[in-house]
Biopython code that builds the backbone (N, CA, C, O; Angstrom):
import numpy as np
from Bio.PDB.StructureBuilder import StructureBuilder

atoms = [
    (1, "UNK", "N", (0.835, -1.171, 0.000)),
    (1, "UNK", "CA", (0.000, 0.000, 0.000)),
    (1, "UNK", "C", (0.887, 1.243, 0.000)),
    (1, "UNK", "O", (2.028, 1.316, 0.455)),
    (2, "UNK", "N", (0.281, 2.064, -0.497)),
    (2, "UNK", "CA", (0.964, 3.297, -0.883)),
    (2, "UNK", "C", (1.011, 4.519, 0.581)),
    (2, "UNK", "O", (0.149, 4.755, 1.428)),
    (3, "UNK", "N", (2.042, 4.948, 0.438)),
    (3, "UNK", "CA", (2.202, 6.223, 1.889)),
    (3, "UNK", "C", (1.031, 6.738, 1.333)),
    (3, "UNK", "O", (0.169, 6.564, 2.195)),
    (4, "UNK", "N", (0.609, 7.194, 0.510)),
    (4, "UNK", "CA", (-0.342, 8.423, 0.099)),
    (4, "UNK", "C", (-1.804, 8.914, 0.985)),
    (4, "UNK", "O", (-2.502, 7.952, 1.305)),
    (5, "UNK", "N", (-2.252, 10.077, 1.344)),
    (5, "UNK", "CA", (-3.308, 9.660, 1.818)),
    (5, "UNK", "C", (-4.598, 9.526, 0.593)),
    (5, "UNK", "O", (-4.602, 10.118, -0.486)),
    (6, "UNK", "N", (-5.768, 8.478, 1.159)),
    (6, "UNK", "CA", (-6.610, 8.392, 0.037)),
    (6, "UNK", "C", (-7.836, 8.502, 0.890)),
    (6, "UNK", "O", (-8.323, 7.917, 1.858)),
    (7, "UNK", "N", (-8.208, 9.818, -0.135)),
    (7, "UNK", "CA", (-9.946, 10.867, -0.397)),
    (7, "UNK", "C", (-10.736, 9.725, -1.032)),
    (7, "UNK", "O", (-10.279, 9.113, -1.998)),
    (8, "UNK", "N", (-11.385, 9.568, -0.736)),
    (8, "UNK", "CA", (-12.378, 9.120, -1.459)),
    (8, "UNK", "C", (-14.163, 10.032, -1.372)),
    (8, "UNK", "O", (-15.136, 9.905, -0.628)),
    (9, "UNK", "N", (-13.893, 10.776, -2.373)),
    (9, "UNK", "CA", (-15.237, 11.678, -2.610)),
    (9, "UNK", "C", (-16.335, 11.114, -3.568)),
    (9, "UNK", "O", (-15.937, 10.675, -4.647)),
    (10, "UNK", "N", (-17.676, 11.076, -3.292)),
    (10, "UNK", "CA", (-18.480, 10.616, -3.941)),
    (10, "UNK", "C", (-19.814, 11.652, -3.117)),
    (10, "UNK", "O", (-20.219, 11.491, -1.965)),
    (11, "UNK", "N", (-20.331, 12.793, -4.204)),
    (11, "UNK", "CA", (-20.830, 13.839, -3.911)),
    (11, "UNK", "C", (-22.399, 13.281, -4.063)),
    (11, "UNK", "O", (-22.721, 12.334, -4.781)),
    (12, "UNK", "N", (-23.142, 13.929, -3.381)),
    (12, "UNK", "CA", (-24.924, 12.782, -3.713)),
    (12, "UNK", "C", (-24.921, 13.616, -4.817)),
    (12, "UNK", "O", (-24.585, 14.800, -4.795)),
    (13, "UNK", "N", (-25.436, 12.760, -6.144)),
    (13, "UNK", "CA", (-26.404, 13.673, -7.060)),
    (13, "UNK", "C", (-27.485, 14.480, -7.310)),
    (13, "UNK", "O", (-28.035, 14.652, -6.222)),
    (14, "UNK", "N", (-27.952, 14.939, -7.987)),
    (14, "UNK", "CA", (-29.172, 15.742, -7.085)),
    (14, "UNK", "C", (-30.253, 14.461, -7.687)),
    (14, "UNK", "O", (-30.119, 13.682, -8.631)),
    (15, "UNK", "N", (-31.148, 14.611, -6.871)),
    (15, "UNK", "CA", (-32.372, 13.465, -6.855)),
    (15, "UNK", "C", (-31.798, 12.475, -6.569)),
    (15, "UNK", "O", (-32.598, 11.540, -6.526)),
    (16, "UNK", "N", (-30.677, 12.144, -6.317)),
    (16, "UNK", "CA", (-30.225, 10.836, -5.597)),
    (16, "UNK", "C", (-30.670, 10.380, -4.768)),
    (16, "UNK", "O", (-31.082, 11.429, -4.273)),
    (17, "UNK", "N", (-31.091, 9.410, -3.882)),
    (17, "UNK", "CA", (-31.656, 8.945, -2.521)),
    (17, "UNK", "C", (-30.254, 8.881, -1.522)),
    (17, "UNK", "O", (-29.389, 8.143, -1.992)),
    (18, "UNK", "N", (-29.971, 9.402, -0.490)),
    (18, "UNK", "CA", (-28.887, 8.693, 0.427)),
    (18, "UNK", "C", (-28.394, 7.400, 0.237)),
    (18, "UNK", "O", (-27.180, 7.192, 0.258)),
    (19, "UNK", "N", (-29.508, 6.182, -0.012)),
    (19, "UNK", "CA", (-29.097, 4.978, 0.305)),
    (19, "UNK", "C", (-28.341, 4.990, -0.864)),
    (19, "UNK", "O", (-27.172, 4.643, -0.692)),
    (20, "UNK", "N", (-28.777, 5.398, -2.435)),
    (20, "UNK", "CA", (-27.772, 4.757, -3.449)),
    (20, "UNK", "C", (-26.026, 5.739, -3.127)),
    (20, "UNK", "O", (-24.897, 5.413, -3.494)),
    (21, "UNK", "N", (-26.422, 6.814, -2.421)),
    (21, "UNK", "CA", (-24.575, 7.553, -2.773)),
    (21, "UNK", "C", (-24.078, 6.686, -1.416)),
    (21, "UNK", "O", (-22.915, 6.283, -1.432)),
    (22, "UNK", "N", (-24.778, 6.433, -0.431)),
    (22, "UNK", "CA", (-24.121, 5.279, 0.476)),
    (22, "UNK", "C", (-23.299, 4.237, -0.159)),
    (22, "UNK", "O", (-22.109, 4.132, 0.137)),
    (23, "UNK", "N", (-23.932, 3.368, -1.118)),
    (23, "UNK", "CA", (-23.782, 2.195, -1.992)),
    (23, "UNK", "C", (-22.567, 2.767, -2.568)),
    (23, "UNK", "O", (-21.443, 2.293, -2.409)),
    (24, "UNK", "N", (-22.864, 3.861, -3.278)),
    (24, "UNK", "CA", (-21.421, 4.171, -4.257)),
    (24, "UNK", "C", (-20.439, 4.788, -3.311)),
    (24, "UNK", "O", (-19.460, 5.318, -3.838)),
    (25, "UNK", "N", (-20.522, 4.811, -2.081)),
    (25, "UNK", "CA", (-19.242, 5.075, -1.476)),
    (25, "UNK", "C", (-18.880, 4.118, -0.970)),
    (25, "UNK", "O", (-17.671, 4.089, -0.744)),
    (26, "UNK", "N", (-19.718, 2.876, -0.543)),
    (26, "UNK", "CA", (-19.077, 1.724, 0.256)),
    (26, "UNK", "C", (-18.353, 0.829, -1.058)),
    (26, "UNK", "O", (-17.500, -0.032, -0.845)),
    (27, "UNK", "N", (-18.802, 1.155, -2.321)),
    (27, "UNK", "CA", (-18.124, 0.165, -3.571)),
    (27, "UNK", "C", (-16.614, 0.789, -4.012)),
    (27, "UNK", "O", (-15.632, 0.168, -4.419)),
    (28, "UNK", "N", (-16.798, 2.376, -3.764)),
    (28, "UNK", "CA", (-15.316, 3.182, -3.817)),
    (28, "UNK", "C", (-14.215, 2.587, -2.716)),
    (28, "UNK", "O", (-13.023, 2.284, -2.756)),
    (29, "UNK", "N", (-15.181, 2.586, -1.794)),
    (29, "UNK", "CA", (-13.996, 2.278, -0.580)),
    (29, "UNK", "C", (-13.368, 1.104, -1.003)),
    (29, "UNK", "O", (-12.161, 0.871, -1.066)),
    (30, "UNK", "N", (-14.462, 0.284, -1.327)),
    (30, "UNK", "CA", (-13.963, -1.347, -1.407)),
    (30, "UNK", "C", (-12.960, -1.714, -2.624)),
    (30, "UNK", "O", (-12.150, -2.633, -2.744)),
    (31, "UNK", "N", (-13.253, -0.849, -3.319)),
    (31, "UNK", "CA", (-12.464, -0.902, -5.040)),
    (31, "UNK", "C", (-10.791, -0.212, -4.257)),
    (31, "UNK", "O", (-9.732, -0.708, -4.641)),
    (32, "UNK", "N", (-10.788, 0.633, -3.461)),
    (32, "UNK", "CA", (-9.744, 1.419, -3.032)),
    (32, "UNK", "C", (-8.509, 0.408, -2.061)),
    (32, "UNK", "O", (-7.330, 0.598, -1.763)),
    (33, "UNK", "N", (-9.620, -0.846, -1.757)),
    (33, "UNK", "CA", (-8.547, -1.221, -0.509)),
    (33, "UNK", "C", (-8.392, -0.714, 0.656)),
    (33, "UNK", "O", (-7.521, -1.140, 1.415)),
    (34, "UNK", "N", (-9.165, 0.220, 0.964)),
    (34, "UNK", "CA", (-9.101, 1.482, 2.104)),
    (34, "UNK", "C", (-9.030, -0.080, 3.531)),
    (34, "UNK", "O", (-8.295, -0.509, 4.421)),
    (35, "UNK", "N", (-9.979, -0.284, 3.050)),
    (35, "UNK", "CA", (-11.159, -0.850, 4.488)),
    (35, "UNK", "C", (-9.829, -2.262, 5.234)),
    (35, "UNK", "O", (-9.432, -2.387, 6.392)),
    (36, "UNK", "N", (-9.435, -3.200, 3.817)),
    (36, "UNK", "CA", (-8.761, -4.303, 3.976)),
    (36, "UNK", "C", (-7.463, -3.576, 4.387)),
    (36, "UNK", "O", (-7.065, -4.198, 5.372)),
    (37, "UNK", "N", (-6.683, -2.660, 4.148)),
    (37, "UNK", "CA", (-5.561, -1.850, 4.206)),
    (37, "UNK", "C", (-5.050, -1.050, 5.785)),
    (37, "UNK", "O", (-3.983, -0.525, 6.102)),
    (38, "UNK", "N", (-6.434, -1.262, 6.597)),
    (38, "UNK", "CA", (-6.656, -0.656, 7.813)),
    (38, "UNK", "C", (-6.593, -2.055, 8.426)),
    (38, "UNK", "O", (-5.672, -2.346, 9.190)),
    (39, "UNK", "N", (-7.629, -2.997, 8.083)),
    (39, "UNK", "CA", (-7.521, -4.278, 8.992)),
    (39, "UNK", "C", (-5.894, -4.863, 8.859)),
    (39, "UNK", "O", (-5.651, -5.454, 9.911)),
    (40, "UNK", "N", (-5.102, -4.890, 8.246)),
    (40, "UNK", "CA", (-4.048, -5.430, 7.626)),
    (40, "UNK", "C", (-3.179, -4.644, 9.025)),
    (40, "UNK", "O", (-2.700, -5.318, 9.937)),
    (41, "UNK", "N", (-3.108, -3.328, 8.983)),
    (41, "UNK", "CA", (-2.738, -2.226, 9.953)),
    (41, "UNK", "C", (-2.857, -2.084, 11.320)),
    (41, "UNK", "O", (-2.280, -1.264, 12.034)),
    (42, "UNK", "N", (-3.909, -3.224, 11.738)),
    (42, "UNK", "CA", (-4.632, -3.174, 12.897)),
    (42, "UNK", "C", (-3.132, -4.029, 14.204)),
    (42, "UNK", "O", (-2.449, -3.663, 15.160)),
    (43, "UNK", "N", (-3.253, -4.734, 13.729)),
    (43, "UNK", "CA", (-2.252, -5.814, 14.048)),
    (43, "UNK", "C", (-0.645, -5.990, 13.522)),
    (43, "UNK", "O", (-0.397, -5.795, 12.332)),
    (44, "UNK", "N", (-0.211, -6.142, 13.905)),
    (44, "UNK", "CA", (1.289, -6.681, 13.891)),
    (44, "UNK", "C", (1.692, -7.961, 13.133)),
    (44, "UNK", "O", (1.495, -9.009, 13.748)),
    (45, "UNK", "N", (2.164, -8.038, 12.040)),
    (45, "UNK", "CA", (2.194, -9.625, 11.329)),
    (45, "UNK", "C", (3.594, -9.780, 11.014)),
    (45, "UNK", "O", (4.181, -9.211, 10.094)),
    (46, "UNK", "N", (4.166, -10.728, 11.982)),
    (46, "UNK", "CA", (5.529, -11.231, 11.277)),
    (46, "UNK", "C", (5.459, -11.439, 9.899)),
    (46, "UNK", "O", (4.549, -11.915, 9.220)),
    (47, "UNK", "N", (6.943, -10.860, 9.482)),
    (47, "UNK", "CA", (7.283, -11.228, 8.092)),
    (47, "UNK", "C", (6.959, -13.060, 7.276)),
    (47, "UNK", "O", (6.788, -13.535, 6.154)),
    (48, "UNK", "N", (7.021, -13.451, 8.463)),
    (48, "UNK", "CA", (7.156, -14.949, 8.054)),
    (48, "UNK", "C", (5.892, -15.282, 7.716)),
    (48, "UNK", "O", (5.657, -15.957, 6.713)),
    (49, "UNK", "N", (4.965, -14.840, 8.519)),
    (49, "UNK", "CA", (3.630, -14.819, 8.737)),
    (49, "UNK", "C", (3.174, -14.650, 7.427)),
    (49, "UNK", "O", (2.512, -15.460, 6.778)),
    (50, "UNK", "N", (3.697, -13.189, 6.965)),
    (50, "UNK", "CA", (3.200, -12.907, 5.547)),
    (50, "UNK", "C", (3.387, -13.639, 4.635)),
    (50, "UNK", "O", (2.412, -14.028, 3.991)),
    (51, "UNK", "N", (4.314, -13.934, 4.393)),
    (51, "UNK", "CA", (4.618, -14.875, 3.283)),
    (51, "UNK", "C", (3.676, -16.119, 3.558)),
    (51, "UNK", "O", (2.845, -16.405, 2.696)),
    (52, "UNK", "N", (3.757, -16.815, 4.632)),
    (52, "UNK", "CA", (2.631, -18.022, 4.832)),
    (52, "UNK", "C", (1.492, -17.365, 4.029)),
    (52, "UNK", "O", (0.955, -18.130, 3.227)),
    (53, "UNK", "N", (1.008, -16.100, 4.076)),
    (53, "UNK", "CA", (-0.211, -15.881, 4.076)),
    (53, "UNK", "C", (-0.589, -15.963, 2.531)),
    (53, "UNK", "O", (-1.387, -16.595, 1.838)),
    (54, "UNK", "N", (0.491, -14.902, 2.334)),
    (54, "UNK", "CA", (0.646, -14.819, 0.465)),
    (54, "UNK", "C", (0.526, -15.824, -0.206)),
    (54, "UNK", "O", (-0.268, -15.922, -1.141)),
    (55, "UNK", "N", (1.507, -16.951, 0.278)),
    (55, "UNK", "CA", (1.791, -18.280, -0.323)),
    (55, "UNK", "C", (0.556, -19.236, -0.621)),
    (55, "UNK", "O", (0.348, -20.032, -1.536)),
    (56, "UNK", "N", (-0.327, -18.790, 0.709)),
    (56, "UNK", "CA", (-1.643, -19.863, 0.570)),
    (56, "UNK", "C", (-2.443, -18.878, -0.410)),
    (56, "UNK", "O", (-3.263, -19.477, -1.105)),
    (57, "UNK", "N", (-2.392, -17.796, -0.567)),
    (57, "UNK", "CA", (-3.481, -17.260, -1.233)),
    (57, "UNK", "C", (-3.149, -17.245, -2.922)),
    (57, "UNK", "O", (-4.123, -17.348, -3.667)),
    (58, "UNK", "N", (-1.740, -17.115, -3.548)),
    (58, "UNK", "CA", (-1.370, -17.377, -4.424)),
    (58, "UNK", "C", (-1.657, -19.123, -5.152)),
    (58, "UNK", "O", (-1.780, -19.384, -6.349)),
    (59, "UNK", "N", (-1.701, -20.077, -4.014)),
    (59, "UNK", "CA", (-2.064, -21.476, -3.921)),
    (59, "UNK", "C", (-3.385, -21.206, -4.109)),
    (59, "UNK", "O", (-3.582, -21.288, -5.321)),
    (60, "UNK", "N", (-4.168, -20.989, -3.665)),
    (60, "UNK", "CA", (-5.608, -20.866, -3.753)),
    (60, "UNK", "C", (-6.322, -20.439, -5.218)),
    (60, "UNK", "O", (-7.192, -21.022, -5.865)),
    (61, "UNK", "N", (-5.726, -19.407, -5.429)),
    (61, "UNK", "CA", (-5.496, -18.395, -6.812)),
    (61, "UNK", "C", (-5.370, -19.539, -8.118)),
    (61, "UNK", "O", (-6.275, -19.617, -8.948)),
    (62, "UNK", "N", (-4.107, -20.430, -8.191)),
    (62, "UNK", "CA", (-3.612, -21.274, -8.671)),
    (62, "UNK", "C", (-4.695, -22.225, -9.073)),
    (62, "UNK", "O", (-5.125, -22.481, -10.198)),
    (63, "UNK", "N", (-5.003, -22.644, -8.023)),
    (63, "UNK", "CA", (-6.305, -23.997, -8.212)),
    (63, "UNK", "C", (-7.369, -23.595, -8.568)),
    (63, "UNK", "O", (-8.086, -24.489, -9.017)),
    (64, "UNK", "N", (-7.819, -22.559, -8.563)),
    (64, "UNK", "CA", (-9.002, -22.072, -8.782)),
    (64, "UNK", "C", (-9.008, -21.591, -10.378)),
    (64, "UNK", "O", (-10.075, -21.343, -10.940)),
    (65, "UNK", "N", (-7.554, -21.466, -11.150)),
    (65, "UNK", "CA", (-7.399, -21.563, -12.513)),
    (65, "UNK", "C", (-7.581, -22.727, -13.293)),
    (65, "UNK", "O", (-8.244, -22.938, -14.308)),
    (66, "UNK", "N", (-6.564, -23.709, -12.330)),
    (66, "UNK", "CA", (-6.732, -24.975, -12.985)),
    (66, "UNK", "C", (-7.966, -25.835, -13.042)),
    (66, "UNK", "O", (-8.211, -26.717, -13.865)),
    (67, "UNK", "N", (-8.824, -25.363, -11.860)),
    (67, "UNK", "CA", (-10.455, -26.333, -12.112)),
    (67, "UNK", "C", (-10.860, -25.291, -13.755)),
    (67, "UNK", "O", (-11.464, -25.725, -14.735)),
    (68, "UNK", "N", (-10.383, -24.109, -13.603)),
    (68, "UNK", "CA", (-11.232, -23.687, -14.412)),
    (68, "UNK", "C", (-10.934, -24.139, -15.762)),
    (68, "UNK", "O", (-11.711, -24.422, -16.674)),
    (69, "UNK", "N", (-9.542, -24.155, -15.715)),
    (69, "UNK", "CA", (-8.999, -24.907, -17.353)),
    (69, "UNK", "C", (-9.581, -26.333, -17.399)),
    (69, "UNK", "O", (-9.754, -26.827, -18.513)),
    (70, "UNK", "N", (-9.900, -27.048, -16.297)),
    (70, "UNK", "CA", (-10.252, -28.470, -16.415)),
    (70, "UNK", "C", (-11.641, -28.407, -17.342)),
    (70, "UNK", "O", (-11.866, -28.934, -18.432)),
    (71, "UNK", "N", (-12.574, -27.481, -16.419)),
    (71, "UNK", "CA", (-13.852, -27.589, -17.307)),
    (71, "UNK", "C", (-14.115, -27.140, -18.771)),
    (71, "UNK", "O", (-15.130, -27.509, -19.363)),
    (72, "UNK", "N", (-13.186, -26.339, -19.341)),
    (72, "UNK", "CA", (-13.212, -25.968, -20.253)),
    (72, "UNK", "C", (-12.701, -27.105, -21.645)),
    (72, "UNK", "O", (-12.712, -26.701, -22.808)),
]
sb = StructureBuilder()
sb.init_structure("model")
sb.init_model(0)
sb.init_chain("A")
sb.init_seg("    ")
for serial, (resi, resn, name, xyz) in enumerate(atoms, 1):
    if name == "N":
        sb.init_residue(resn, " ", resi, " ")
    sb.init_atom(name, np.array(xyz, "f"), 0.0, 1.0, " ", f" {name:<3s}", serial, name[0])
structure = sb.get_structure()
């Protein structure tokens, strides 16, 4: 993640309802990484840790190609 700080602005339109500029700010945030980028932050994770973590998720990533090449 980047030092930078990140705005995320999403202005209501006019005739908009609250609930939809809600929606389009909780999909900004989520597209941004904001939310996962803070939990990540929360805690302390050995280096080693990370890599375990990466490793399974890159593994995961992996298999989830190859079922897909299977069915095809």
């Amino acid at each position: 993640m980047s030092k930078r700080p990140i705005n995320v602005q999403t202005p209501v339109k006019k005739g908009e309802s609250i609930d939809k500029a809600i929606k389009r700010f909780s999909r900004k945030v989520k597209k941004e990484g904001i939310i996962d980028a803070y939990r990540e932050k929360m805690y302390y994770e050995k280096p080693s840790d990370k890599k375990k973590r990466l490793a399974k998720q890159r593994e995961k990533i992996l298999q989830k190609l190859k079922r897909k090449e299977e069915t095809i």
